[in-house]
C-alpha beads as a LAMMPS data file, in Angstrom:
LAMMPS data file: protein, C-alpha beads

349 atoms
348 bonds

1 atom types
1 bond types

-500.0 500.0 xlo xhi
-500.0 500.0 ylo yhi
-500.0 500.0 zlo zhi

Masses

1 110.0

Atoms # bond

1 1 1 -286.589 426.085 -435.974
2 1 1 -284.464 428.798 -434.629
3 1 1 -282.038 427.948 -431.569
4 1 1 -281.851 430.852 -428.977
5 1 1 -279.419 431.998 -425.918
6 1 1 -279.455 434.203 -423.336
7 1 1 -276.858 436.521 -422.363
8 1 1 -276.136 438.425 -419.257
9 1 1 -274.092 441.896 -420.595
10 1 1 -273.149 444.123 -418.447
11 1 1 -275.545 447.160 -416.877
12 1 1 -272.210 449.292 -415.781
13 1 1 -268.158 449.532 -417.236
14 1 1 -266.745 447.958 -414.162
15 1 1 -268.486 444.474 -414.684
16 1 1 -267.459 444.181 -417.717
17 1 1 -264.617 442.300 -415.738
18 1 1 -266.562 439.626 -413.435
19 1 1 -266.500 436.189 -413.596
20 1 1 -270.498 436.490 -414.591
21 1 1 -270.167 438.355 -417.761
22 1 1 -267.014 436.743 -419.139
23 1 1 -268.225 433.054 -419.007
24 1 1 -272.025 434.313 -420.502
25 1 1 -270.180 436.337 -423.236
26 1 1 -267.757 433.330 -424.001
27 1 1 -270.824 430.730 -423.836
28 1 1 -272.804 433.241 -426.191
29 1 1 -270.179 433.082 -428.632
30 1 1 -269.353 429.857 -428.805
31 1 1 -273.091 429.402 -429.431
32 1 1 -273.164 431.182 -432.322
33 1 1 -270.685 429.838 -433.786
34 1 1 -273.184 426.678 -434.257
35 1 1 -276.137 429.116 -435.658
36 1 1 -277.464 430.196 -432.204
37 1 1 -278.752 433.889 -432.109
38 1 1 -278.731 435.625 -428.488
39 1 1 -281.487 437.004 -426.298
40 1 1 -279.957 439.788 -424.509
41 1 1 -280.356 439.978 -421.063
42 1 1 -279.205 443.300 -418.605
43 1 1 -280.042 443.694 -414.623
44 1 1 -283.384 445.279 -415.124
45 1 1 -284.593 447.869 -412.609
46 1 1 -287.510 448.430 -411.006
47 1 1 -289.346 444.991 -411.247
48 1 1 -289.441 443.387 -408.400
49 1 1 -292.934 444.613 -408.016
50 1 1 -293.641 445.966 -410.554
51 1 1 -295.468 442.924 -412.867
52 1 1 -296.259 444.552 -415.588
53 1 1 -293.274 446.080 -416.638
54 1 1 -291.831 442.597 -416.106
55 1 1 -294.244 441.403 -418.381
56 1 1 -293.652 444.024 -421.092
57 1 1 -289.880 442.893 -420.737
58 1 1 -290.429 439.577 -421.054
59 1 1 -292.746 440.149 -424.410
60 1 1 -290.019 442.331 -425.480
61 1 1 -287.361 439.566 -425.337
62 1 1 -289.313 436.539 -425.666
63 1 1 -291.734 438.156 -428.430
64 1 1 -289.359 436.686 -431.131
65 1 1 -289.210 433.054 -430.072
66 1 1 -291.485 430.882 -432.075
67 1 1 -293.159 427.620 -432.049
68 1 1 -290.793 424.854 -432.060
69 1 1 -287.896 426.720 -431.438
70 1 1 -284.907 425.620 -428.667
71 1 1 -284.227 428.399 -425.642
72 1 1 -281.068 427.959 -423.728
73 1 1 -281.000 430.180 -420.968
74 1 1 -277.869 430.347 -418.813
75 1 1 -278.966 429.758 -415.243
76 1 1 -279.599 431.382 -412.772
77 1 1 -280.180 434.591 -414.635
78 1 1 -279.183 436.803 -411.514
79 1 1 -282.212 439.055 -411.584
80 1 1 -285.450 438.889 -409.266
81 1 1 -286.362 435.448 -409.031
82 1 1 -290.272 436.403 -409.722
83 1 1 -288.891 437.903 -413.268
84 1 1 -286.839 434.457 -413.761
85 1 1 -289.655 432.305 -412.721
86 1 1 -292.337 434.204 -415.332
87 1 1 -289.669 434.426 -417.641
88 1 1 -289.240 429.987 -417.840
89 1 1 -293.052 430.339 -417.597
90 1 1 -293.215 432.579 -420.497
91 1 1 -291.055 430.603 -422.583
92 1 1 -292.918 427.265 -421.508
93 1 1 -296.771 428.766 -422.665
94 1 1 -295.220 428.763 -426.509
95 1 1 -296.042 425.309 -428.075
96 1 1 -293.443 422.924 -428.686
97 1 1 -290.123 425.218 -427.505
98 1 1 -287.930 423.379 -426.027
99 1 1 -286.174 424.705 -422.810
100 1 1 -282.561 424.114 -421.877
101 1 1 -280.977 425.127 -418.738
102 1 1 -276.904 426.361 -418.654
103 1 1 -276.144 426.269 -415.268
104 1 1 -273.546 428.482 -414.146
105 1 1 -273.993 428.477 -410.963
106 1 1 -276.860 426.737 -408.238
107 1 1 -277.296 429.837 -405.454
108 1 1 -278.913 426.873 -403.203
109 1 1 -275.709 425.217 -402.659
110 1 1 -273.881 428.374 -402.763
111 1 1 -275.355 429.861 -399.743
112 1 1 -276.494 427.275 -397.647
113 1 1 -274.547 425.443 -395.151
114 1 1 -273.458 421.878 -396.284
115 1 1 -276.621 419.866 -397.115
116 1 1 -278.798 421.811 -395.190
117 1 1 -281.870 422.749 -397.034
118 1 1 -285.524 421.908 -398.213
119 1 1 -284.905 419.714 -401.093
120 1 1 -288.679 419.519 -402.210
121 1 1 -289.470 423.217 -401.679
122 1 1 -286.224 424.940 -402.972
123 1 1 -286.755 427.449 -405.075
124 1 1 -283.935 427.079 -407.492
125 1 1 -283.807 422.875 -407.249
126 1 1 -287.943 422.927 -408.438
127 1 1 -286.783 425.994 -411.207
128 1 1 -284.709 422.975 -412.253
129 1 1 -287.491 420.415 -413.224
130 1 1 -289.120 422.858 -415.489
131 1 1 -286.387 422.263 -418.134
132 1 1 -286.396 419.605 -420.706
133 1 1 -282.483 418.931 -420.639
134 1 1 -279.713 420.391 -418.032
135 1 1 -276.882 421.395 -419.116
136 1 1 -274.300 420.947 -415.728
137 1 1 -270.779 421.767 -414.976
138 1 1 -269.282 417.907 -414.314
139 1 1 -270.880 414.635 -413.580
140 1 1 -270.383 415.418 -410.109
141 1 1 -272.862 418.173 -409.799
142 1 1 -275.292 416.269 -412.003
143 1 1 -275.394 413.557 -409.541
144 1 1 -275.589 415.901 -407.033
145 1 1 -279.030 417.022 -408.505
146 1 1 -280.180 413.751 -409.366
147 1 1 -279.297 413.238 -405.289
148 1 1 -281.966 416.115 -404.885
149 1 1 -284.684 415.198 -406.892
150 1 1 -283.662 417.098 -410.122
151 1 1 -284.632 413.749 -412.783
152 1 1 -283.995 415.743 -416.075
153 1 1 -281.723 414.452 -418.596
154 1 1 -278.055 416.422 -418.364
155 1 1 -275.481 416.868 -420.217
156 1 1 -271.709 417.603 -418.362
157 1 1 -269.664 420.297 -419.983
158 1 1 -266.616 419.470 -417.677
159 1 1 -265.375 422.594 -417.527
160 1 1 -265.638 426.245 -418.803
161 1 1 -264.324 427.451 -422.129
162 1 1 -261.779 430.667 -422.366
163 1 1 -261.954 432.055 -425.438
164 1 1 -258.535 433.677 -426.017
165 1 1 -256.324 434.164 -428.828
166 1 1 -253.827 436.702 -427.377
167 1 1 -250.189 436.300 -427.019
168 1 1 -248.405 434.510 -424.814
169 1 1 -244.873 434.259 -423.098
170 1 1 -242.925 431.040 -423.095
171 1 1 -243.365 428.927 -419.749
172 1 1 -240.351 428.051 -417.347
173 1 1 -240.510 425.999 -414.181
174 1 1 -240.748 428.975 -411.583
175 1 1 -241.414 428.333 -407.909
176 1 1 -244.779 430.906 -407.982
177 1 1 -248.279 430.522 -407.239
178 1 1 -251.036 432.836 -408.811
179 1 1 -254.709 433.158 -407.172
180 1 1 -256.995 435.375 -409.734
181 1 1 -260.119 436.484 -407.585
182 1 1 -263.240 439.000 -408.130
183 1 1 -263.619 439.546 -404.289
184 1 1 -261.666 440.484 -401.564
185 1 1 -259.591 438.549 -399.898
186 1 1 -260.022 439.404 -396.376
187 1 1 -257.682 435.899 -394.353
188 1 1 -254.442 433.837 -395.490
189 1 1 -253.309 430.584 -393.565
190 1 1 -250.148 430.250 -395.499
191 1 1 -246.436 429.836 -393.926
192 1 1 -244.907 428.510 -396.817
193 1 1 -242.115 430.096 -398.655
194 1 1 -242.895 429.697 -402.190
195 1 1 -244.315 433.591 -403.565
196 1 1 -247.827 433.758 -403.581
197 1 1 -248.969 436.415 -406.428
198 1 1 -252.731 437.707 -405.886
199 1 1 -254.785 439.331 -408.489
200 1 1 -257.908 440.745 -407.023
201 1 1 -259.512 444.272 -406.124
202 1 1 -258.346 444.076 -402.468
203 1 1 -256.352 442.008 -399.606
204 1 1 -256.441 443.162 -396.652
205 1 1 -253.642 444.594 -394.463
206 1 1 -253.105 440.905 -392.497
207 1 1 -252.757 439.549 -395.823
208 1 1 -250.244 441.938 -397.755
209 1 1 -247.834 441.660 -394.385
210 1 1 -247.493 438.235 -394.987
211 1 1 -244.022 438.084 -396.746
212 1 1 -244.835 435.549 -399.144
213 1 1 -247.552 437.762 -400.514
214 1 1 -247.262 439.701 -403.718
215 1 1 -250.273 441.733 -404.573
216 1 1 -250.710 442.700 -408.084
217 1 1 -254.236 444.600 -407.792
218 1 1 -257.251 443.733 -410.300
219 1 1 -256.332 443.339 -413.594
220 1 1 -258.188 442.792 -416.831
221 1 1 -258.405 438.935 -417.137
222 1 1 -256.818 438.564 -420.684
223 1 1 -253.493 440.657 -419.469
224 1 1 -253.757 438.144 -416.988
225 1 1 -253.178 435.583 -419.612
226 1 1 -251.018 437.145 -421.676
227 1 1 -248.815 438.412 -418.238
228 1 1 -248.126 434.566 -417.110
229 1 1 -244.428 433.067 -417.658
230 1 1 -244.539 430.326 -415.625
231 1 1 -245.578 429.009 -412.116
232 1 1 -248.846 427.275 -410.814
233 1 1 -252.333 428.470 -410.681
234 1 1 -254.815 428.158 -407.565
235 1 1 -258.205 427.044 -408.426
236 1 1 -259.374 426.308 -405.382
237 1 1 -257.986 426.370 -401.606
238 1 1 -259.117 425.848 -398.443
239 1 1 -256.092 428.479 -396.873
240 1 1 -257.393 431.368 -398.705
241 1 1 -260.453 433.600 -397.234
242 1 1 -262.338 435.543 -399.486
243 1 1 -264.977 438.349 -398.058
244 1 1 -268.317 436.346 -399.148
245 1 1 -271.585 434.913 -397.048
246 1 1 -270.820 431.422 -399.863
247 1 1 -270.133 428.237 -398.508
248 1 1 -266.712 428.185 -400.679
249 1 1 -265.691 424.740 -399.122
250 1 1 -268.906 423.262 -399.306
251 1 1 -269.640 424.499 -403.088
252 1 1 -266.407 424.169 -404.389
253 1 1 -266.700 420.062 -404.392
254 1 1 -268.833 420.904 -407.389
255 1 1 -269.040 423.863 -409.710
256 1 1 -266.563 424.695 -412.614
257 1 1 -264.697 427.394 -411.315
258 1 1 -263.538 429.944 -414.128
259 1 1 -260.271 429.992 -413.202
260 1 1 -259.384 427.123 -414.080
261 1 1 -260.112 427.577 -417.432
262 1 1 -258.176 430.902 -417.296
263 1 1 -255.220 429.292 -416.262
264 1 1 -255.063 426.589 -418.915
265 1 1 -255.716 428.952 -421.158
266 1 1 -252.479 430.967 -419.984
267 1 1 -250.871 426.839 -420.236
268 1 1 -249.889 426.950 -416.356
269 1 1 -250.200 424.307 -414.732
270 1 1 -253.617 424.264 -412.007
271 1 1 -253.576 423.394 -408.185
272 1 1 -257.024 421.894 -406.748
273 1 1 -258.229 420.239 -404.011
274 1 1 -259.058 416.392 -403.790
275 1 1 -262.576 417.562 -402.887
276 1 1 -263.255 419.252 -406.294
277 1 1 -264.911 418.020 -409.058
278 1 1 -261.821 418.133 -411.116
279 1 1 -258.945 416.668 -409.074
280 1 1 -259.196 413.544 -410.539
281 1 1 -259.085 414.701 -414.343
282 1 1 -255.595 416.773 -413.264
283 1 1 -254.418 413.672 -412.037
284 1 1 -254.876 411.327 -415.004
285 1 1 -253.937 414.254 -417.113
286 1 1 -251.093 415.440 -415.566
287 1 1 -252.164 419.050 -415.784
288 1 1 -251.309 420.049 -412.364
289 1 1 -251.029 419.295 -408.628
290 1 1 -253.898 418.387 -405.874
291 1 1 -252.766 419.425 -402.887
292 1 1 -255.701 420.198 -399.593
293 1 1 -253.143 422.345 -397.568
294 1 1 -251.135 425.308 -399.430
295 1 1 -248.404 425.066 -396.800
296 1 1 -247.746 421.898 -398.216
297 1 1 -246.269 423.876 -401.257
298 1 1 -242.781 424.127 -400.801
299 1 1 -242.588 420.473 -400.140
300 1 1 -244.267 419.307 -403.151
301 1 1 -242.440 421.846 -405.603
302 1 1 -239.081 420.442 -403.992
303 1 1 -239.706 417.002 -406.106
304 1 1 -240.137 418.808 -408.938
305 1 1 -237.838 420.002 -411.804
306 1 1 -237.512 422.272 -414.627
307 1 1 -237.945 418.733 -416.808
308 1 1 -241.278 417.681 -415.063
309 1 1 -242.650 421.029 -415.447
310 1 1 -242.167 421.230 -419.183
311 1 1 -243.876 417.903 -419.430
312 1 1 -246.755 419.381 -417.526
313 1 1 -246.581 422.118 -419.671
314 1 1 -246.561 420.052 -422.842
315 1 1 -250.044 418.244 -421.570
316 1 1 -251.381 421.666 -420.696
317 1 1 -250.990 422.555 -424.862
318 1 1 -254.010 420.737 -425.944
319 1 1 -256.143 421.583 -423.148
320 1 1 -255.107 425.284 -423.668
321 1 1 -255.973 425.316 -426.946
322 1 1 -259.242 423.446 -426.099
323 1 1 -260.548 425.732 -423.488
324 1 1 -259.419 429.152 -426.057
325 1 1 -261.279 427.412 -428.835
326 1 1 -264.620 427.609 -427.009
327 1 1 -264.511 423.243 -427.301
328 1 1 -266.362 422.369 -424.229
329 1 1 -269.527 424.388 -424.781
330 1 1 -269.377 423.798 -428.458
331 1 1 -268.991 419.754 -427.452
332 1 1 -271.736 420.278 -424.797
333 1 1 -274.385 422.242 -426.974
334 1 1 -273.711 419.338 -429.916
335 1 1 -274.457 416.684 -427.109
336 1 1 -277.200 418.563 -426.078
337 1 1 -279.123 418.781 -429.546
338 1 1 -278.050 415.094 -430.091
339 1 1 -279.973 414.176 -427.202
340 1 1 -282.885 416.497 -428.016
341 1 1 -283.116 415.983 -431.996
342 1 1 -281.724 411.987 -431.730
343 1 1 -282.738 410.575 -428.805
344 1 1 -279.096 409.982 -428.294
345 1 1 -278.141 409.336 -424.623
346 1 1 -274.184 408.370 -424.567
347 1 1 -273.209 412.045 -423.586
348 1 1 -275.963 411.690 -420.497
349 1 1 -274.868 412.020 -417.029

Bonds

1 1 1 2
2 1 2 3
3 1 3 4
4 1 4 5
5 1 5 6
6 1 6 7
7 1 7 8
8 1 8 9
9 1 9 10
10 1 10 11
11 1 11 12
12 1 12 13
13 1 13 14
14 1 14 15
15 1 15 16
16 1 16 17
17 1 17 18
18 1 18 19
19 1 19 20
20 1 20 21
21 1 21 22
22 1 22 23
23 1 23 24
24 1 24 25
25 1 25 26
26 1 26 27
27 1 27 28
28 1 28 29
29 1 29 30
30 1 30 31
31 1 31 32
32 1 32 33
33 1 33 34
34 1 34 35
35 1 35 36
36 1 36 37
37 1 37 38
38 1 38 39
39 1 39 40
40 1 40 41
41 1 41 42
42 1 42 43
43 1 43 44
44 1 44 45
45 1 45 46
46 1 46 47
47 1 47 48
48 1 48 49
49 1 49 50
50 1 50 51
51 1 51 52
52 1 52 53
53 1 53 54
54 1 54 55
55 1 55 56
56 1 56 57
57 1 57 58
58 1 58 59
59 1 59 60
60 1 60 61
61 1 61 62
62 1 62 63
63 1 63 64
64 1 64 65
65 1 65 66
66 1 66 67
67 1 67 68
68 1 68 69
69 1 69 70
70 1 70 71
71 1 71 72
72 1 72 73
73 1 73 74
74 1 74 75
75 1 75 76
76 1 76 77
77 1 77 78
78 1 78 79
79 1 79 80
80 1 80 81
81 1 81 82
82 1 82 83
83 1 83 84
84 1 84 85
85 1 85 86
86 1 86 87
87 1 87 88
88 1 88 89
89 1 89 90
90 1 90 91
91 1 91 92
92 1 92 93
93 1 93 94
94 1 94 95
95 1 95 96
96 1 96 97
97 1 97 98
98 1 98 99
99 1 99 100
100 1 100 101
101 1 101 102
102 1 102 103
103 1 103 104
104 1 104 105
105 1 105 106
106 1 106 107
107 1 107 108
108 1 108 109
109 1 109 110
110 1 110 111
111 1 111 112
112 1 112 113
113 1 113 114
114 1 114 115
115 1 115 116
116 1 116 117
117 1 117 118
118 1 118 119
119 1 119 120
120 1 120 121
121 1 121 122
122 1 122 123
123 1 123 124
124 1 124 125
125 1 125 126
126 1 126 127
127 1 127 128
128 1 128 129
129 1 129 130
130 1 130 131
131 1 131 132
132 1 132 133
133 1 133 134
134 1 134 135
135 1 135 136
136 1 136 137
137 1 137 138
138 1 138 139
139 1 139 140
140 1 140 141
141 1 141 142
142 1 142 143
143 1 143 144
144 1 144 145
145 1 145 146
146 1 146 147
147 1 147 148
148 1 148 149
149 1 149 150
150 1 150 151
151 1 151 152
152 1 152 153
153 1 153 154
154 1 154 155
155 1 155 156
156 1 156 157
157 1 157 158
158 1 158 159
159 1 159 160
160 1 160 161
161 1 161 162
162 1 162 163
163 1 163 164
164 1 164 165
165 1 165 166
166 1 166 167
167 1 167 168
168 1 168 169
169 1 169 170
170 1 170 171
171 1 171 172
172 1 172 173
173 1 173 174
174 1 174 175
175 1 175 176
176 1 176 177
177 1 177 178
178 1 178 179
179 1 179 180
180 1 180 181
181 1 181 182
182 1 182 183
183 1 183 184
184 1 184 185
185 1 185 186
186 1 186 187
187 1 187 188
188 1 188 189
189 1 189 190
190 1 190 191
191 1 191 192
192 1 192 193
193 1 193 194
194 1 194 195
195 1 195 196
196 1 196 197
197 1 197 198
198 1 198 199
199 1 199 200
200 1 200 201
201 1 201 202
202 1 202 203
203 1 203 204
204 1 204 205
205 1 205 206
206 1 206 207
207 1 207 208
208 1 208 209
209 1 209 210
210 1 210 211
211 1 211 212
212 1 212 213
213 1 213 214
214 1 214 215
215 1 215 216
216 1 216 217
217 1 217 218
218 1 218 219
219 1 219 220
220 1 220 221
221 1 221 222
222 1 222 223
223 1 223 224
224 1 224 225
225 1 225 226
226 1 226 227
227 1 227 228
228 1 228 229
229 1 229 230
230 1 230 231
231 1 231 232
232 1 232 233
233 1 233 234
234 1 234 235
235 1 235 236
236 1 236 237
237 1 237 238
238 1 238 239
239 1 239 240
240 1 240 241
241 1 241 242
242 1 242 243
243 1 243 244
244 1 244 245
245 1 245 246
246 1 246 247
247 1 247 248
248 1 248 249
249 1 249 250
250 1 250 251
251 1 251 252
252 1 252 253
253 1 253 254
254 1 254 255
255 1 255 256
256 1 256 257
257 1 257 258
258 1 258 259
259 1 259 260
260 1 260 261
261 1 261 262
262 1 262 263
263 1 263 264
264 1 264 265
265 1 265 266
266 1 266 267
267 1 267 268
268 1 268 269
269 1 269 270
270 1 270 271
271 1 271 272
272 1 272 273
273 1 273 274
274 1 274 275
275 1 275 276
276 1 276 277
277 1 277 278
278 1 278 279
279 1 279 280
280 1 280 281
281 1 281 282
282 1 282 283
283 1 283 284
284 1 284 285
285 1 285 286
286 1 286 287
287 1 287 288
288 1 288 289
289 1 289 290
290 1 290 291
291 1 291 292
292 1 292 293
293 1 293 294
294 1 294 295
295 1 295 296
296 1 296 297
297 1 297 298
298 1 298 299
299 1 299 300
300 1 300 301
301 1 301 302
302 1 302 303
303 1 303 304
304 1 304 305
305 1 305 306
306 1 306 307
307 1 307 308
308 1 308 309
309 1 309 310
310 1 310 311
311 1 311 312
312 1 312 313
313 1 313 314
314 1 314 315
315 1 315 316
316 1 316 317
317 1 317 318
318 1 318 319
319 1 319 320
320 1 320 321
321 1 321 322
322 1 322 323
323 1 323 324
324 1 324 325
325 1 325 326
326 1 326 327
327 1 327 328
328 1 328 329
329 1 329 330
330 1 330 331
331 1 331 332
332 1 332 333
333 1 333 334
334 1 334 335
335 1 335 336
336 1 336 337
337 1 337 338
338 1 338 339
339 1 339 340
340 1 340 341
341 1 341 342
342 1 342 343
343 1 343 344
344 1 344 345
345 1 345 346
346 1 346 347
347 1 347 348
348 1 348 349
């Protein structure tokens, strides 16, 4: 039996950068790692309607996948969704492969508005059941699907991996936030005091007046990394507007937002929401701060000193070096075949 992943690489130099390519390159290596080979994937063009060059695609991927063999595929695979649906299809029609699904992201609850959709028509939610396990981003979105109909086994990865093994500078308590963003940010509710340092493409002019606001431009993620001295990172806020048509504040409450992983794998501590999937897990680990309202900031930093923040900081070490390591995909992909090869169910959701 051979054990197979998709990747998504990049189709031009500037995406090399998004959120997309860095999490499918990290998962794809930690794959390998556990004697996974890759099935490369790029934005094809032209096949929307064009079926038989998405055929001839498909062959030319899929043509070395075997009987009996395991396919991951890292969902959703951001191309046409007739190509993804013929490509599960594909992969379904060869006997006894099992089929795995990765999910990155779920574009139903990305782009709808709270719980409004079809449940037993969705698109995506029914691309779901064809799998034979799930692998999901936290408990909470695996109930989530089970709340929607989706009854295959899952598996929780709890959060995205990071692979990094860069430099880093020493830590010291400073009164800083960072936000790292692929999209615009375009609105800012913040009054608070306490520097707010963005890392994205573009803010817009309402944004860079505020005088909290530092603006650092985009910047390659692992200089990122290896920039950070100290401070707090953002994962997820309610007071900062980014130019989308996603339902942030609904999808938020359940996704594994990358950078959260790329802040614990600079070993800053990480600000969330209570809604999020992970607020709880900062909490009991001491990792960070929850806190709904950024103007809240100053207030909360005020009870804290140079001694509390090197104790966060010393909590953050293990889960720094977890998330660089590539752990929670490895630990994810083990539970996975366990399930599949065992029948072994403790790692379900």
């Amino acid at each position: 039996m051979t054990k197979w992943i998709t990747r998504l690489n990049a189709s031009a130099y500037n995406q090399q950068y998004d959120a997309i390519q860095i999490v499918s390159k990290n998962v794809a290596e930690s794959a390998k790692k556990l004697g996974f080979q890759e099935l490369n994937l790029v934005g094809f063009d032209n096949i929307n309607n064009n079926q038989d060059r998405r055929h001839n695609i498909q062959e030319a991927i899929l043509g070395v996948v075997q009987p009996g063999d395991l396919v991951v595929v890292q969902f959703p695979m951001w191309t046409h969704l007739n190509f993804q649906a013929e490509f599960f299809d594909y992969i379904k029609r060869i006997e006894s492969v099992r089929m795995v699904a990765l999910i990155h992201d779920i574009p139903t609850w990305m782009f709808t508005k709270d719980d409004d959709y079809d449940r037993e028509n969705d698109f995506w939610l029914n691309q779901l059941k064809k799998f034979d396990l799930i692998m999901v981003g936290n408990d909470k979105m695996g109930h989530k699907l089970q709340e929607d109909g989706v009854s295959v086994p899952m598996v929780a990865m709890r959060m995205w991996d990071y692979l990094y093994q860069g430099p880093h500078r020493d830590k010291t308590f400073q009164k800083k936030l960072y936000y790292v963003s692929g999209r615009d940010i375009v609105d800012l509710d913040y009054q608070a005091s306490t520097p707010l340092y963005f890392y994205n493409k573009s803010v817009s002019d309402d944004v860079t007046s505020n005088g909290s606001v530092v603006w650092l431009g985009r910047q390659p993620s692992d200089d990122i990394v290896s920039q950070i001295d100290g401070g707090f990172g953002i994962v997820v806020s309610e007071n900062i507007k980014e130019k989308s048509n996603m339902n942030f504040v609904f999808y938020n409450q359940y996704n594994n937002p990358t950078k959260l992983s790329l802040y614990l794998a600079a070993g800053i501590p990480i600000i969330v929401s209570s809604k999020t999937a992970h607020a709880q897990m900062v909490i009991d680990q001491g990792i960070g701060l929850v806190i709904d309202d950024l103007n809240e900031i100053d207030n909360r930093l005020s009870g804290i000193t140079a001694e509390d923040y090197q104790q966060m900081i010393k909590k953050i070490k293990p889960w720094q070096e977890a998330v660089s390591g590539g752990y929670f995909v490895t630990r994810s992909l083990m539970a996975m075949t366990r399930y599949l090869d065992l029948g072994l169910q403790e790692d379900l959701v």
